[in-house]
C-alpha positions in Angstrom: -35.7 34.0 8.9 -35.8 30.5 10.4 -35.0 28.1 8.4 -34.6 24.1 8.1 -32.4 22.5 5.1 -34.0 19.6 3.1 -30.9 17.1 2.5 -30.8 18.3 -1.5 -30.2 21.7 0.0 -27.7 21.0 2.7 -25.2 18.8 0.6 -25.3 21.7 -2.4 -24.5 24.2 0.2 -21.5 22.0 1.6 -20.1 21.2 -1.8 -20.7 24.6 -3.0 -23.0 23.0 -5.9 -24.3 26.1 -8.2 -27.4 23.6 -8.3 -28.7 25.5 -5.3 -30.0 28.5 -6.5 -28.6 32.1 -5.4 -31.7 33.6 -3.4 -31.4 29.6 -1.6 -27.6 30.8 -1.6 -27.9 34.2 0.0 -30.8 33.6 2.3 -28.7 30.8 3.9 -25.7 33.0 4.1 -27.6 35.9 5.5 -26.3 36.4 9.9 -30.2 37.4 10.6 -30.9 33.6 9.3 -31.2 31.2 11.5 -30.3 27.7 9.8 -31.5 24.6 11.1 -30.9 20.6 10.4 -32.6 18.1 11.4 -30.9 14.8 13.2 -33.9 13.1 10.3 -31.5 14.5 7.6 -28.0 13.2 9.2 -30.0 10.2 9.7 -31.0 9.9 5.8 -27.8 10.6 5.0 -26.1 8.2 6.7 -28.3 5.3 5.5 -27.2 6.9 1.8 -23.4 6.5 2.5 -24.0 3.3 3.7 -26.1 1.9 1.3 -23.5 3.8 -1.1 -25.9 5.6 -3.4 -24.4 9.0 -1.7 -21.1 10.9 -1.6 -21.5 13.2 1.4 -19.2 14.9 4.1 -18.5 11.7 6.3 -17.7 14.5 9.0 -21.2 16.0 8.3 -21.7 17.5 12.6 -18.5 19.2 12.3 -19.7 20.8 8.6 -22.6 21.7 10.8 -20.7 23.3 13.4 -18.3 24.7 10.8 -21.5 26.6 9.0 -22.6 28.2 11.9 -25.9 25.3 11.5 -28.2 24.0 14.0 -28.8 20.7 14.7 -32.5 20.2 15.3 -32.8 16.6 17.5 -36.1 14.9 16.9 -38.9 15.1 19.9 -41.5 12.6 20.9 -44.0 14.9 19.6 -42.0 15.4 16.2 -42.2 11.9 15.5 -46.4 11.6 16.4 -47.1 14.7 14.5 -44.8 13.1 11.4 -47.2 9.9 11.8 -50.8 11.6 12.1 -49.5 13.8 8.8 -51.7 13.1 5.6 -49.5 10.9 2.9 -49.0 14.0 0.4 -45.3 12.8 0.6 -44.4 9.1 0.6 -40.7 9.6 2.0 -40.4 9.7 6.1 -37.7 11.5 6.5 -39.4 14.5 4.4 -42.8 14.1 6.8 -40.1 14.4 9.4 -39.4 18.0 8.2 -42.8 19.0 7.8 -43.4 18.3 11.2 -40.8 19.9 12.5 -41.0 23.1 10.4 -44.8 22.8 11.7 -44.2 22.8 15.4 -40.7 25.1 15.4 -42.1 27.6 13.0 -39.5 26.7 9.9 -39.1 27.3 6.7 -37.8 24.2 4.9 -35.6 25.1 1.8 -36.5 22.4 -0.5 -36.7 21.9 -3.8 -39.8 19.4 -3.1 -43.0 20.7 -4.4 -44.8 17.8 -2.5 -43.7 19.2 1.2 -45.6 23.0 0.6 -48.6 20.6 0.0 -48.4 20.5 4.0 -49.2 24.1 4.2 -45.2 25.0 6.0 -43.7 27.5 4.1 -41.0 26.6 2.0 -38.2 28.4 -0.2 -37.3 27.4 -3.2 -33.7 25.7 -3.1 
């Protein structure tokens, strides 16, 4: 399976939370999965730390690296698709991952019922 990590789902996975639930758990962990993360997500992230409302990995492309993820850069066309999306979902970076599941066939692990309202498949973090 192909999948893309909401932020929620990323940071439980790197601190090991038991938040994220055990099929989220094993579905990551599986070698047929490909896991994906978007440069939207290190992006949020960092504006988090910042803004210090977030403890996160400050390290957070070698955790990637270190997890065997993907990072997924943002295209020209992942940002116009993310702006012509309907408003179901308020939060930019989370159209950002709707668009990108959309147009790289992804399945965002989310915990967001709001994002399935998009019509990408999700699974349930």
């Amino acid at each position: 399976m192909r999948l893309l990590l909401d932020s929620h789902a990323l940071l439980w996975w790197l601190a090991g939370d038991p938040t994220l639930r055990p099929e989220a758990v094993a579905i990551i962990a599986e070698p047929a999965s490909e896991v994906f993360v978007s440069a939207a997500t290190a992006w949020e992230i960092a504006i988090k730390q910042s803004l210090g409302k977030l403890e996160a990995p400050t390290d957070l492309e070698a955790q990637l690296h270190a997890n065997g993820f993907e990072p997924l850069p943002i295209t020209v066309s992942h940002a116009y698709a993310a702006g012509t999306l309907p408003l179901h979902h308020d939060d930019p970076f989370d159209r950002m991952l709707v668009a990108q599941a959309d147009a790289e066939g992804l399945t965002v692990v989310t915990r967001d019922a709001r994002i399935a309202d998009y019509g990408v498949p999700t699974f349930q973090a």
